[in-house]
Structures are given as structure tokens and as C-alpha cells.
N, C-alpha and C positions, 0 to 999 in steps of 0.2 A: 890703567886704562890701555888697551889695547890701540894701537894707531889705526887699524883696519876698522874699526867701528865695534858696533853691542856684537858680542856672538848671537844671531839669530836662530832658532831651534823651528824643525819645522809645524805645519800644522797640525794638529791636534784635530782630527775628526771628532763629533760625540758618537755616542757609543749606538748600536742598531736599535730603533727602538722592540720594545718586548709586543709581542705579540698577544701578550694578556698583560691587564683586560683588552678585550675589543674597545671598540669606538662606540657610539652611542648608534651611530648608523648601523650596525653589524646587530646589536642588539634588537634594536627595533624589524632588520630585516629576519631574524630568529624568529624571534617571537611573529612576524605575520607567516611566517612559512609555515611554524609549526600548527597556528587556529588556521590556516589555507589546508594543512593535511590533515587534521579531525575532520571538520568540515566536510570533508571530500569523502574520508574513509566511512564517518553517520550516511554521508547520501547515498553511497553506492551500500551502506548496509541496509537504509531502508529500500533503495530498488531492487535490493537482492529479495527481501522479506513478501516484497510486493510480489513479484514474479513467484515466489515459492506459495503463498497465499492464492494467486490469481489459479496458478495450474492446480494445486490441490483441489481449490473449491472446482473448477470447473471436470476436472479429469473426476471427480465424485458426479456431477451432473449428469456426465456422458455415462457413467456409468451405470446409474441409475435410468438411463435414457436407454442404455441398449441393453437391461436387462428383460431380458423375451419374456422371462416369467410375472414381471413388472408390467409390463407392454400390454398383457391379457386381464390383468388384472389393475383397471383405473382408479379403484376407490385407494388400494394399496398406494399405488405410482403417484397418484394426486400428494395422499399421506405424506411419502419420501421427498417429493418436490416442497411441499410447505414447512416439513423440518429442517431444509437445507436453505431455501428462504429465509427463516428464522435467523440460522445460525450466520448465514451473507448478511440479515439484517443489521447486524450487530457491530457490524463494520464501520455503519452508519450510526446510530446511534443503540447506542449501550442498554434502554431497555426495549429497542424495537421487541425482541422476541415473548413478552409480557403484553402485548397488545392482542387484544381479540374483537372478532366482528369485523364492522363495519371499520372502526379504528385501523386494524393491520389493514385492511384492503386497501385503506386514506393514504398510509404511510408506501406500500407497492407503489402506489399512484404517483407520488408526489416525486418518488424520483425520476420516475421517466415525463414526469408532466403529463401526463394523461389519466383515464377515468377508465383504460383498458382491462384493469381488477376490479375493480366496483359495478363497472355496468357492462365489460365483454368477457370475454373466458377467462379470465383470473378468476370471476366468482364462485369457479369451482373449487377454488383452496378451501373455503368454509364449511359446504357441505358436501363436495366431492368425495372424503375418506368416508364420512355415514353412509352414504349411498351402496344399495347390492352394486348396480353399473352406472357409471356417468355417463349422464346425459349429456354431457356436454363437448365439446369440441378439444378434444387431448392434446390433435397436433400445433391448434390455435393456440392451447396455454402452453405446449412446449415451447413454440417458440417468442410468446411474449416473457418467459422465465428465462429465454436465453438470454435475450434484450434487455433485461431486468440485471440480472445478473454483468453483464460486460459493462453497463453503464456504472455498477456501484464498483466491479470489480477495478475499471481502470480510473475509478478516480479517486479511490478510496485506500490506504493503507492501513493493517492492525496496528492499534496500540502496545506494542513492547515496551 
């Protein structure tokens, strides 16, 4: 026995802990980051889709709008308006463009809420393209097609 007392040895740290695994907190904040950046990346690809859909369909309208050889010739121009109609209808529902008559002109209607294809210048979509020259009011249905068109375009995105 020593007379000084126990030899005493110093402390003993433990050792750093390991850095794997994480904690249960670290996990959980992973995992929400990673469904926060799908998330994020799906919406900005459908806003991307939206914007590439909204300009295509409409830069086709304008097109079809400032074609002078279209402009003289209404039953044509009516034609190209109701096929591109059609094709914007579809945006909305998948067999709009299978509807004829009185039916498609129901379906125009109902998205703007009004009766402005059934009973004002929309009605020329039906028998506009038969006709030698439209009777009927061009610049009135160009611009209820524009109307038509922004309302489904900005609220509507393609199914991808």
C-alpha cells in the first residue's frame, strides 16, 4: 500500500460519437426535404407545361388570326377556329372534340357561362365552314374565341 493513497489515473473521456447513423430527427428532416423538392420540382414542371401549352395554343390562334388569306375567306377561318377549339377543348374534357351540334356549342357555353355560342356569334362554328360567305359577325366570334380560349387556357393544364 502506498502511504500517499490509491494512484489515481486521469479521466477517461468516451469516445466522439459516430456520426452514422443519424438521429431519428435527421431522418425525418431528409425525408420531408426530399417529398418538399419532388413536390416543388412536379409544380414548376407542370407550370412549365402550362406556359408551353397556353403560348403554343394561343400563338396558333394569332396565327390563324392574322392570316390575310384566312381573313378573306370566313367559311375557311371559321373552319380553322372550330378545329383549334376542338383541339383547346380537350383540355377540358377528353371527349369534348366528338361533340356535334347543338351539344359542342352547350359545351363552348358552359365554360364561360354564357349562351354567347348557341344564341350570338359562336353559332357560326356549325354552319360557318358550309357557307360560300359568313353571314355572320367574324370580328364578334374572334373575339368571344379569344375569351373562350384564356378562360380554359389559364385554368386548365394537359394531362402528361
Amino acid at each position: 500500500m502506498n502511504p500517499a493513497g490509491p494512484e489515481l489515473r486521469d479521466i477517461h473521456l468516451p469516445a466522439d460519437p459516430s456520426w452514422w447513423p443519424p438521429a431519428p430527427g435527421w431522418w425525418i428532416l431528409a425525408v420531408l426535404t426530399i417529398g418538399l423538392a419532388v413536390w416543388f420540382g412536379l409544380a414548376m414542371r407542370r407550370r412549365l407545361l402550362r406556359r408551353q401549352w397556353r403560348h403554343r395554343i394561343m400563338s396558333e390562334f394569332e396565327a390563324i388570326v392574322g392570316d390575310d388569306a384566312l381573313r378573306n375567306d370566313s367559311p375557311r377561318l371559321i373552319a380553322q377556329l372550330s378545329q383549334l377549339l376542338r383541339r383547346a377543348g380537350r383540355l377540358i374534357q377528353a371527349d369534348a372534340p366528338s361533340l356535334r351540334g347543338k351539344a359542342w356549342l352547350d359545351f363552348l357555353d358552359s365554360v364561360l357561362a354564357t349562351d354567347e355560342f348557341s344564341q350570338g356569334p359562336g353559332s357560326a362554328l356549325l354552319e360557318g365552314p358550309f357557307q360560300r360567305e359568313s353571314t355572320g359577325d367574324v370580328e364578334a366570334l374572334l373575339d368571344l374565341i379569344r375569351r373562350w380560349m384564356k378562360q380554359v387556357l389559364d385554368r386548365q393544364v394537359p394531362h402528361v
